[in-house]
C-alpha positions as CSV (number, residue, x, y, z in Angstrom):
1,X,112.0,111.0,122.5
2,X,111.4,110.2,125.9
3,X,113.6,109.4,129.3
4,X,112.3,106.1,130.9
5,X,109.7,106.9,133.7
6,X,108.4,103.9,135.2
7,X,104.4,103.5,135.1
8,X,103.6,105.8,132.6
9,X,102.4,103.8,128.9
10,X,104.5,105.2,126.1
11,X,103.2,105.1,122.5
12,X,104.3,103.2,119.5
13,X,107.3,104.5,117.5
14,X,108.8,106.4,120.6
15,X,112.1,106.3,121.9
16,X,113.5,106.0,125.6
17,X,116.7,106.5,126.4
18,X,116.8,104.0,129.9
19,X,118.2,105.3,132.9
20,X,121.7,103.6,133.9
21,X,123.2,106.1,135.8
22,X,123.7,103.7,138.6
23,X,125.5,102.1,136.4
24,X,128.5,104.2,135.7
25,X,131.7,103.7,136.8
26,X,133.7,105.4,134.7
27,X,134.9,108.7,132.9
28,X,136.4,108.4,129.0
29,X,135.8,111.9,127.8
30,X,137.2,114.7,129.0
31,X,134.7,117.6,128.5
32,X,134.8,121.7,128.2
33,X,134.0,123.1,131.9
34,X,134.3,127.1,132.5
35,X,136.8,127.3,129.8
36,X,139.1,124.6,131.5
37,X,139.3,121.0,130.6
38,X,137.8,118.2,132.9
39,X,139.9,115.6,132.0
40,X,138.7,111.8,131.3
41,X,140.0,109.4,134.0
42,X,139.3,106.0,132.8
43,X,139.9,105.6,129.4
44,X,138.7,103.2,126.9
45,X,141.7,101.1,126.5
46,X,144.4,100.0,128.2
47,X,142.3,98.5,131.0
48,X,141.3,101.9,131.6
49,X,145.0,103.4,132.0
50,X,145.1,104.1,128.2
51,X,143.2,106.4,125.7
52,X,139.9,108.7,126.0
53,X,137.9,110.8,124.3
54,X,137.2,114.4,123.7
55,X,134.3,116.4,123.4
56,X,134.5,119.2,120.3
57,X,135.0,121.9,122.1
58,X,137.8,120.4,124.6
59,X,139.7,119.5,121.8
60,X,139.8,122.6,120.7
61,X,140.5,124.3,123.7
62,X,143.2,122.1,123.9
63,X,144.7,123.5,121.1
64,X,144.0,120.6,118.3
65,X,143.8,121.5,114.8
66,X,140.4,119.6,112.9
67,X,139.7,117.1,115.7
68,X,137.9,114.2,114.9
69,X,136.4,114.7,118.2
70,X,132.8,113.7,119.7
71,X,130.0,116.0,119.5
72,X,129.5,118.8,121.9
73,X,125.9,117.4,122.0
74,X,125.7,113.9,123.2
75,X,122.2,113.4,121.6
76,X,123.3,112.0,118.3
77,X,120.9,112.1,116.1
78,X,118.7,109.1,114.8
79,X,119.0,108.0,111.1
80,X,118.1,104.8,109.0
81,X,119.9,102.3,111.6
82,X,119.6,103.7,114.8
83,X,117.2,106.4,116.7
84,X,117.9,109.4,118.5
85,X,120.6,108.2,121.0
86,X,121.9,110.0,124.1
87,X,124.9,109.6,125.4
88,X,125.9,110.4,129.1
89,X,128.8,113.2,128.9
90,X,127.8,116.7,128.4
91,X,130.5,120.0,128.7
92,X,130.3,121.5,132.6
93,X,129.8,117.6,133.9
94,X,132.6,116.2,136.5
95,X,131.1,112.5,137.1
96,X,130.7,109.3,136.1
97,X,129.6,108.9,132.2
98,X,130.1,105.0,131.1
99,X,130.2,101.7,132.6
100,X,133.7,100.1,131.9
101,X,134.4,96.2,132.4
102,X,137.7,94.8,132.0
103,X,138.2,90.9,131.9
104,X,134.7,88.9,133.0
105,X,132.3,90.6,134.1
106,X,128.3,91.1,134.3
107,X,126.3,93.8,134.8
108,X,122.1,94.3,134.5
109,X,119.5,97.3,134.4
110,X,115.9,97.6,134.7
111,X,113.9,98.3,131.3
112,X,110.7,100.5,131.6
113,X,108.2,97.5,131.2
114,X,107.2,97.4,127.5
115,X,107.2,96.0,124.2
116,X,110.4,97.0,122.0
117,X,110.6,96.6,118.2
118,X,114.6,97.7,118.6
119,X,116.8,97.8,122.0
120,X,120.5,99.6,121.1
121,X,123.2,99.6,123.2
122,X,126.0,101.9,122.6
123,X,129.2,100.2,123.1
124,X,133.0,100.2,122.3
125,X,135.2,97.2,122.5
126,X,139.2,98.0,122.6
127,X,142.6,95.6,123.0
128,X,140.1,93.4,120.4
129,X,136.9,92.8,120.6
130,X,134.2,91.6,123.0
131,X,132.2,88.1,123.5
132,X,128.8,89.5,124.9
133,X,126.2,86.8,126.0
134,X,122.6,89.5,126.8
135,X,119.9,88.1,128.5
136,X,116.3,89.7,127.8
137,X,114.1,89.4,130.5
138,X,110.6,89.5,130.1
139,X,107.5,89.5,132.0
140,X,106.6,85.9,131.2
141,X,110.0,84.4,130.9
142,X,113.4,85.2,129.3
143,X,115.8,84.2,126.2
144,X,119.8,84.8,125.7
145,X,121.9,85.9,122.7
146,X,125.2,86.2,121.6
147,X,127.0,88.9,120.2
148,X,130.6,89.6,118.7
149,X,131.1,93.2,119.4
150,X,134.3,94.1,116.9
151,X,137.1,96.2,118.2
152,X,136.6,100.0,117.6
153,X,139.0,100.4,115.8
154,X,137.1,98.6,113.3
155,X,135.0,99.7,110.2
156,X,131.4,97.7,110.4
157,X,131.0,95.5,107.3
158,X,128.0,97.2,105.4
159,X,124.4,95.7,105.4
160,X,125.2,94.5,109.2
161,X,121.7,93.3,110.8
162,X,122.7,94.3,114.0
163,X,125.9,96.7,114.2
164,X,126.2,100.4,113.1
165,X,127.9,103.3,114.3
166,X,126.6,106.1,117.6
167,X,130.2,107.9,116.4
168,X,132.5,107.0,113.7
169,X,136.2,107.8,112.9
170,X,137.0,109.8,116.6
171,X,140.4,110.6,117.5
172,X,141.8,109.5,120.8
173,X,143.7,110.9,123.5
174,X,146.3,109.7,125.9
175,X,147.0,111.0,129.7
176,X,147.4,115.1,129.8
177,X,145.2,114.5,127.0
178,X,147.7,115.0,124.5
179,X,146.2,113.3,120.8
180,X,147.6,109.8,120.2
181,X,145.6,108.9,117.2
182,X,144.0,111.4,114.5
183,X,141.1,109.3,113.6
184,X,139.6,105.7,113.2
185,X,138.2,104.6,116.1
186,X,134.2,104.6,117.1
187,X,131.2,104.1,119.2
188,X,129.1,101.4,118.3
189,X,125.4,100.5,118.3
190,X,124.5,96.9,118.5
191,X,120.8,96.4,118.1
192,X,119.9,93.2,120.3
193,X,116.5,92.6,119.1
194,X,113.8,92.1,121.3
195,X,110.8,90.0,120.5
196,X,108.2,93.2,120.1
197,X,105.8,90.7,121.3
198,X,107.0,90.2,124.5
199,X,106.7,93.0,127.8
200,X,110.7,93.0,128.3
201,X,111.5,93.7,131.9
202,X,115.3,93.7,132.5
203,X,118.4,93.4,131.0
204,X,121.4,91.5,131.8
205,X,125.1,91.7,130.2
206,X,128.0,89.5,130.6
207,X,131.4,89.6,129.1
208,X,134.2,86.7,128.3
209,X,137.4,87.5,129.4
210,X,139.0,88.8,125.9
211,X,138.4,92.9,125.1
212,X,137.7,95.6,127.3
213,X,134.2,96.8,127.3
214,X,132.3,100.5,127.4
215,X,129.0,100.4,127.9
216,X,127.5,104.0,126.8
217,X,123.7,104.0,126.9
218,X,120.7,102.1,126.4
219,X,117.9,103.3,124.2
220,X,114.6,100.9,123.6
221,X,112.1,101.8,120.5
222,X,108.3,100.9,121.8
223,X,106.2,98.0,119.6
């Protein structure tokens, strides 16, 4: 697995995990700092004013029994649908660790300039789910999809081509971080597809108005 580093050729069959930490605009998960939580401040409902996340071990230094809580280790492991992914929260951190985008909205990042056989985003729709229209832009032109992105509160029908799960079946938690749901809800992976033939350049995502978006991480899979 490697972090995106522009200029420097990557071989086949590895992963990068693209920068967007000028992205982020937005904390969900409240994480484990010197034995004290570090509350989330932008949730991942409500338009932001609702629900977050916890980390393992902030759940259970706040006192919950069993969490279904996220990993402490925000690398989550690859298996047969997705690779390695890595999110952006991590116990100690205080900042920023998701881009959040209520109503419409666009927002783009740069792809280390390669060929990709597989490009996942890590996403969550809530309040329903998101309309996504993702252009690919390449170094001799560009194409656009579109994507349903279901509401996380949502199981993924099996055999999906382009949907699996980062996280599946997470609690959630409400302001003072007190538990509001035991389970059910979950971070998704869309896989947008690149053409692996094609040196892809940039990405650009837009949003319909319906849903309220978090946008987790990017991680590209080189031809």
């Amino acid at each position: 697995m490697l972090f995106s580093s522009a200029g420097k050729a990557q071989q086949a069959g590895e992963t990068i995990q693209v920068n967007i930490n000028k992205l982020l605009n937005a904390r969900p998960v409240t994480t484990a700092t010197n034995g004290k939580l570090q509350s989330w401040t932008i949730g991942i409902d409500g338009g932001g004013k609702g629900d977050g996340y916890l980390t393992m071990a902030a759940a259970l230094l706040n006192g919950d029994k069993l969490p279904h809580a996220l990993p402490d280790d925000p690398l989550i492991v690859a298996n047969s649908f997705h690779p390695a992914i890595l999110l952006h929260y991590k116990n100690g951190d205080k900042g920023n660790q998701t881009r959040n985008i209520a109503g419409t909205d666009s927002f783009s990042f740069e792809m280390p300039h390669e060929k990709y056989s597989g490009l996942y985003l890590s996403l969550t729709s809530s309040e329903g789910p998101s309309q996504l229209h993702i252009r690919l832009i390449y170094a001799d032109g560009s194409e656009s999809k579109d994507f349903i992105l279901p509401d996380y509160y949502n199981d993924l029908p099996e055999g999906d081509a382009n949907l699996s799960y980062a996280v599946h079946n997470l609690a959630k938690w409400g302001p003072e971080n007190k538990m509001t749901e035991s389970d059910h809800h979950n971070i998704d992976v869309l896989n947008i597809h690149p053409d692996p033939k094609r040196v892809l350049k940039k990405i650009t995502i837009s949003k319909d108005k319906a849903g309220y978006l978090v946008f987790w991480a990017a991680t590209g899979v080189v031809e």
